[in-house]
DRENPA-3360 file (N, C-alpha, C; in nm, 2 decimals, always signed):
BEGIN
1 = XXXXXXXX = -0.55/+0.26/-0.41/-0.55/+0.25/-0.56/-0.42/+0.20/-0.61 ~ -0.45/+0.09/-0.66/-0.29/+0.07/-0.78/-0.24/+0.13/-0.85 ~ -0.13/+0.16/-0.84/-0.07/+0.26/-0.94/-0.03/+0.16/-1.11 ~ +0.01/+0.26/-1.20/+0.00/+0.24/-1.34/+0.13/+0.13/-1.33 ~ +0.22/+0.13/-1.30/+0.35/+0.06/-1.30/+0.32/-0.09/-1.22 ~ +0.21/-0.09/-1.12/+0.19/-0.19/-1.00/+0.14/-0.28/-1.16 ~ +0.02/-0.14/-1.21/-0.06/-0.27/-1.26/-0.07/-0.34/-1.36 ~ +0.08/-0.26/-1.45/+0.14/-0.28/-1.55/+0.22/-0.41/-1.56;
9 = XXXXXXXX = +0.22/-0.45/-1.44/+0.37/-0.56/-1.37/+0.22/-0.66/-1.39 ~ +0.12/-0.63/-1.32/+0.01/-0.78/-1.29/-0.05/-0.80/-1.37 ~ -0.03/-0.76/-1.45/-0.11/-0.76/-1.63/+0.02/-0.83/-1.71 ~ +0.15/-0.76/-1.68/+0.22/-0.86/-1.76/+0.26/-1.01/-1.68 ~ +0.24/-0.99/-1.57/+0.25/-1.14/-1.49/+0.15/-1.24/-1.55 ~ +0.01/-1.21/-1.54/-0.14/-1.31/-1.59/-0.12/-1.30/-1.72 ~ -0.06/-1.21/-1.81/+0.00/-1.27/-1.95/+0.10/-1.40/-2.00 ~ +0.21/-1.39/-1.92/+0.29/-1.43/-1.93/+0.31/-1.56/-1.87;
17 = XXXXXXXX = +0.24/-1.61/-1.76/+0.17/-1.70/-1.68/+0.06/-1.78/-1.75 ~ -0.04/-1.72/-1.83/-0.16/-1.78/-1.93/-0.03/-1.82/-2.03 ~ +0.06/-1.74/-2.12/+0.13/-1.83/-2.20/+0.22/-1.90/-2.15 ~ +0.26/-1.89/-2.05/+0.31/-2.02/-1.99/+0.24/-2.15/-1.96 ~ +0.11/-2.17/-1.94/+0.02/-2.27/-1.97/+0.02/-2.30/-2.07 ~ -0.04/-2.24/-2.10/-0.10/-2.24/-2.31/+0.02/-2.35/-2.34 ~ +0.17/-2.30/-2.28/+0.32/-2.37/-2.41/+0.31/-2.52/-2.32 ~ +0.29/-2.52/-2.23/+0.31/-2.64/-2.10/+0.24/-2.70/-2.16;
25 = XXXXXXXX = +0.08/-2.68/-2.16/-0.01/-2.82/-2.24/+0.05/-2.82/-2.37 ~ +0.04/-2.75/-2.46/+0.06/-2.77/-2.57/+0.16/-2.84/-2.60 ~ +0.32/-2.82/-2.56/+0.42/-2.93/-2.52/+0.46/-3.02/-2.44 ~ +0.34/-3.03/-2.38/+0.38/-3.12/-2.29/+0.49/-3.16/-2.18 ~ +0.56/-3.01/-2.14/+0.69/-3.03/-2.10/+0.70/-2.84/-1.98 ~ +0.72/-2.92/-1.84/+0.71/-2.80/-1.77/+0.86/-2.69/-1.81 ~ +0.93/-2.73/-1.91/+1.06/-2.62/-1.92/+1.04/-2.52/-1.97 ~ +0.90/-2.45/-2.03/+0.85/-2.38/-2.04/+0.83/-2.28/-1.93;
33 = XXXXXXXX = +0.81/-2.30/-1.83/+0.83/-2.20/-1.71/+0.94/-2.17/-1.64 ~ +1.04/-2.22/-1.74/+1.14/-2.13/-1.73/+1.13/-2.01/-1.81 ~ +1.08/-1.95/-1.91/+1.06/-1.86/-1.99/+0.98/-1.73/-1.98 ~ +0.91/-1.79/-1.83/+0.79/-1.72/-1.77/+0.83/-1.53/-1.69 ~ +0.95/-1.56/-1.66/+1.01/-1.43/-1.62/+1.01/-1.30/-1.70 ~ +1.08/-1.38/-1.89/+1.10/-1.31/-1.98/+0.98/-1.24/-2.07 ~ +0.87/-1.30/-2.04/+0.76/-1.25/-2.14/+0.70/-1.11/-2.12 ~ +0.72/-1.06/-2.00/+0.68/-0.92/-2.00/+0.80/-0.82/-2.09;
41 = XXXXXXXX = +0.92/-0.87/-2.04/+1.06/-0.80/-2.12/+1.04/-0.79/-2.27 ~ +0.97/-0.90/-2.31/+0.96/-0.89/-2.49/+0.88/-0.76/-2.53 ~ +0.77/-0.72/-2.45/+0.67/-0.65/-2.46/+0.70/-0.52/-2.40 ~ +0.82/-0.47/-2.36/+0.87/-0.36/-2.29/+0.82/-0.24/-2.35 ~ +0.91/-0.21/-2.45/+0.91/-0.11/-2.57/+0.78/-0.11/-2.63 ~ +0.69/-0.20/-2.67/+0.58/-0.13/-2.75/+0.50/-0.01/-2.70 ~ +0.51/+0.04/-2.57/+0.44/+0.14/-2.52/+0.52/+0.28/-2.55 ~ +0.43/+0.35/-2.62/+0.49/+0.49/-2.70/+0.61/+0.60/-2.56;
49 = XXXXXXXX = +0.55/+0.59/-2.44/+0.60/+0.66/-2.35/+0.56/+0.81/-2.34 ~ +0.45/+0.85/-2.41/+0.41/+0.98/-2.42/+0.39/+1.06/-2.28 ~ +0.33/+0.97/-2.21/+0.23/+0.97/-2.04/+0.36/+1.03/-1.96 ~ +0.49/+1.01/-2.00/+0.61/+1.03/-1.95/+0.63/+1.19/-1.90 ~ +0.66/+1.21/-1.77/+0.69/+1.36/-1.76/+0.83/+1.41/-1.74 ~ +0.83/+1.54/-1.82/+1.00/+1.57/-1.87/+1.07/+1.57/-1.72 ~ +1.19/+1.53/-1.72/+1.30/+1.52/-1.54/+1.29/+1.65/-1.56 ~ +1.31/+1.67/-1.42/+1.33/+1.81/-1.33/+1.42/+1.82/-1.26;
57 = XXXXXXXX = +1.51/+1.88/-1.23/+1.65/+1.85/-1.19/+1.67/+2.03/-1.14 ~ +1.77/+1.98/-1.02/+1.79/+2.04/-0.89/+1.95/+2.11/-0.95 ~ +1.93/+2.27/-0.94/+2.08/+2.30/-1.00/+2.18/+2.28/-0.94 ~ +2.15/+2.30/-0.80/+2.26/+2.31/-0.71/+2.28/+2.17/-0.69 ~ +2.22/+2.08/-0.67/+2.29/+1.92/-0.62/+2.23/+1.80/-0.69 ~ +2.23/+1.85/-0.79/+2.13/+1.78/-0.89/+2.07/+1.65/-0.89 ~ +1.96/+1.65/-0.79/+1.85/+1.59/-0.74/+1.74/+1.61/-0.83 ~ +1.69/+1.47/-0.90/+1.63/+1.48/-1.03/+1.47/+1.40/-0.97;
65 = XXXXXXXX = +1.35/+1.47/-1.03/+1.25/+1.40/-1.01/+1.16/+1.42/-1.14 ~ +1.06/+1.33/-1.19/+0.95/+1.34/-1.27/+0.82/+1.35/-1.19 ~ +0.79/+1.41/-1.08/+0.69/+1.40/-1.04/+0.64/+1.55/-1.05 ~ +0.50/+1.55/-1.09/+0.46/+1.64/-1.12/+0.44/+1.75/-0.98 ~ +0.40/+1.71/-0.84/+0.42/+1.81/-0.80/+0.55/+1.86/-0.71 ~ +0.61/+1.85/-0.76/+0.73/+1.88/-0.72/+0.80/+2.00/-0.78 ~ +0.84/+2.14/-0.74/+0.86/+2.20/-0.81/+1.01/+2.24/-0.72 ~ +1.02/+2.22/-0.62/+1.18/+2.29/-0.54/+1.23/+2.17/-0.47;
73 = XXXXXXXX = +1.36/+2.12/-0.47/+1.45/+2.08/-0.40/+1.42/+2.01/-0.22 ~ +1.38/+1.88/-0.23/+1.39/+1.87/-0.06/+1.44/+1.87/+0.00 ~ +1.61/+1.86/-0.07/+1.74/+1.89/+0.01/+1.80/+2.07/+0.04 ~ +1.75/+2.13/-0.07/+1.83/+2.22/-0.04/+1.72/+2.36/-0.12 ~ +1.58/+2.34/-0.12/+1.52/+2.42/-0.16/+1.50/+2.51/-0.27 ~ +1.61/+2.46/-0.35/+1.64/+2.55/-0.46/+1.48/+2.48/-0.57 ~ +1.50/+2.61/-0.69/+1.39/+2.54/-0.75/+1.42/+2.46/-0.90 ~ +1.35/+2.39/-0.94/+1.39/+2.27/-1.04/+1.36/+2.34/-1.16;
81 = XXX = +1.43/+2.31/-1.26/+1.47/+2.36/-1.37/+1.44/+2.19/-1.45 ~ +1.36/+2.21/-1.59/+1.32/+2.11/-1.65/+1.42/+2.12/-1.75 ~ +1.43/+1.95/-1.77/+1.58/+1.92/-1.91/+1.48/+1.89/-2.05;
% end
């Protein structure tokens, strides 16, 4: 299964790739794909970030993770404290 981030990247690739076409015919001129890198970056921010889970962070050596099942330290066992 693709993860959210994989498929977040291949959705803004076939975006940004179709308007890369789209500017190419329409101008007539392949310098347009030079622009093709940036089109997902324009579109960064509009996603709210709610889905986001709060960091968890390790007291003693502060080893930080957002994964949800993760509740203690792999280095040193202690348990994570949410910021």
């Amino acid at each position: 299964m693709v993860g959210s981030r994989t498929r977040t990247a291949l959705v803004g690739l076939a975006v940004s790739l179709a308007v890369s076409v789209a500017a190419w015919y329409y101008f007539d001129t392949l310098l347009v794909f030079l622009f093709l890198p940036f089109v997902p970056v324009l579109f960064r921010g509009l996603t709210g970030g709610e889905d986001r889970q709060p960091a968890k962070t390790c007291p003693t050596c502060g080893f930080e993770t957002r994964a949800r099942d993760v509740n203690y330290c792999p280095r040193d066992g202690a348990q994570l404290v949410v910021e």
